[in-house]
C-alpha positions as CSV (number, residue, x, y, z in Angstrom):
1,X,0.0,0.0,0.0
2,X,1.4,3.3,-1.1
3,X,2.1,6.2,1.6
4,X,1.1,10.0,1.9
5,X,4.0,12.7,1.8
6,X,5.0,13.3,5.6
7,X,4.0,17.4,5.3
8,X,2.0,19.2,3.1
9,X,2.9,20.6,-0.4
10,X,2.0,24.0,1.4
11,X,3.4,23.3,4.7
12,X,6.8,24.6,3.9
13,X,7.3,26.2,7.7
14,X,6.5,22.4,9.1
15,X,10.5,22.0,9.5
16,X,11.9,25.7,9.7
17,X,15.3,24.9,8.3
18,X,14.7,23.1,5.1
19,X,12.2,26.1,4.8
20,X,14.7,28.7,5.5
21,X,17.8,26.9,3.3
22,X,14.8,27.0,0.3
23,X,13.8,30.4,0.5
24,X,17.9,32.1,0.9
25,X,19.3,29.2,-1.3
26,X,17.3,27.0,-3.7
27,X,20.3,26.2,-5.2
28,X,22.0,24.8,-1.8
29,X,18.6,22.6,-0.9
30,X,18.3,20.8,-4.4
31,X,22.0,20.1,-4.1
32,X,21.5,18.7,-0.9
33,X,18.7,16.9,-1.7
34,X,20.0,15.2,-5.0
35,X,23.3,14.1,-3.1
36,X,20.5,12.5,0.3
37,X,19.0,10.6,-3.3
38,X,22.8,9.0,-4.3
39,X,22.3,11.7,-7.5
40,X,25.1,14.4,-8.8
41,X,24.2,17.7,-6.4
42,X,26.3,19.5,-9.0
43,X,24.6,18.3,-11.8
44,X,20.9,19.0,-10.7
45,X,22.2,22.6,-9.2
46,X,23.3,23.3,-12.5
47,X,20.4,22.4,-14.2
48,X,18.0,24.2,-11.7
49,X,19.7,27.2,-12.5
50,X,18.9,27.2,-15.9
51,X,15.0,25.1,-15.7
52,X,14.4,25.2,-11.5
53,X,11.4,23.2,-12.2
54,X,13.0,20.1,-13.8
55,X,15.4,18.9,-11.0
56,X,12.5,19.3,-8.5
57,X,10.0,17.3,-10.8
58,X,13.3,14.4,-11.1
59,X,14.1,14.7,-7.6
60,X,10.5,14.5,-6.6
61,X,9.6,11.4,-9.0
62,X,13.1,9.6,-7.5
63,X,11.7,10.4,-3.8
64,X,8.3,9.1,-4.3
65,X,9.4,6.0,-6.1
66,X,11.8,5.4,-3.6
67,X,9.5,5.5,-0.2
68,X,6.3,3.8,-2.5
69,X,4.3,7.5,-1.8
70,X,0.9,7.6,-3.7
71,X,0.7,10.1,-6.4
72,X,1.5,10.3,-10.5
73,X,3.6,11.9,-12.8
74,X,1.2,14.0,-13.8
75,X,0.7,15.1,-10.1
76,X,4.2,15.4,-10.0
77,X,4.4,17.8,-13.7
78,X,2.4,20.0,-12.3
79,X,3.5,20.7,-8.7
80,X,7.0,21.1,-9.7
81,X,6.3,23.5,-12.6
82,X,3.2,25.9,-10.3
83,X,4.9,24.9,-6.5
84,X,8.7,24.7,-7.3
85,X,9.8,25.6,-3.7
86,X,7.1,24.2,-2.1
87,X,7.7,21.0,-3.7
88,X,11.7,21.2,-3.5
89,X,10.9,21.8,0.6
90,X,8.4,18.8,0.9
91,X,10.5,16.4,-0.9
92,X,13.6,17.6,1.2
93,X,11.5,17.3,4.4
94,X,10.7,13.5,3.4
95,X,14.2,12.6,2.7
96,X,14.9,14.0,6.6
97,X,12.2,12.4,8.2
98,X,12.9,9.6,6.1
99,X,16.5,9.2,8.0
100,X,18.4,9.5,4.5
101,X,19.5,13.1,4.7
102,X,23.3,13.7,5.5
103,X,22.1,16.6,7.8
């Protein structure tokens, strides 16, 4: 049976640090969440500073994949491209609670 997302696509404040690290660095969070998912945080900080949206759809698609959390690609399309630092704090909130974050 598939799970639920830990916090809210809008509960960005829910853990005060990721929510602080997204809003004065996007950049630093999607690193840090790429490397917490065994991905290159160079490559998808690169790539979010060209198309922020795309790391944080792959990132969240890799997340939700990995911890069986109910949802779609679809779903996924269109938070990352209308919620992109909503999303990029809920999926690095998951990976924390999770226990697979190096912080």
């Amino acid at each position: 049976m598939a799970s639920e997302w830990k916090q809210g696509l809008c509960n960005c404040f829910g853990d005060c640090e990721v929510c602080c690290c997204g809003l004065c660095c996007g950049p630093c969070l999607t690193y840090g969440t790429a490397n917490d998912l065994g991905k290159s945080g160079l490559l998808y900080c690169l790539l979010g500073c060209f198309m922020p949206c795309i790391p944080t759809l792959l990132l969240r698609q890799e997340a939700r994949e990995r911890y069986n959390i109910e949802g779609d690609t679809v779903e996924d399309v269109g938070t990352s491209v209308c919620c992109t630092p909503c999303v990029m704090c809920q999926t690095a909130v998951e990976i924390k609670e999770r226990g697979d974050s190096s912080k």
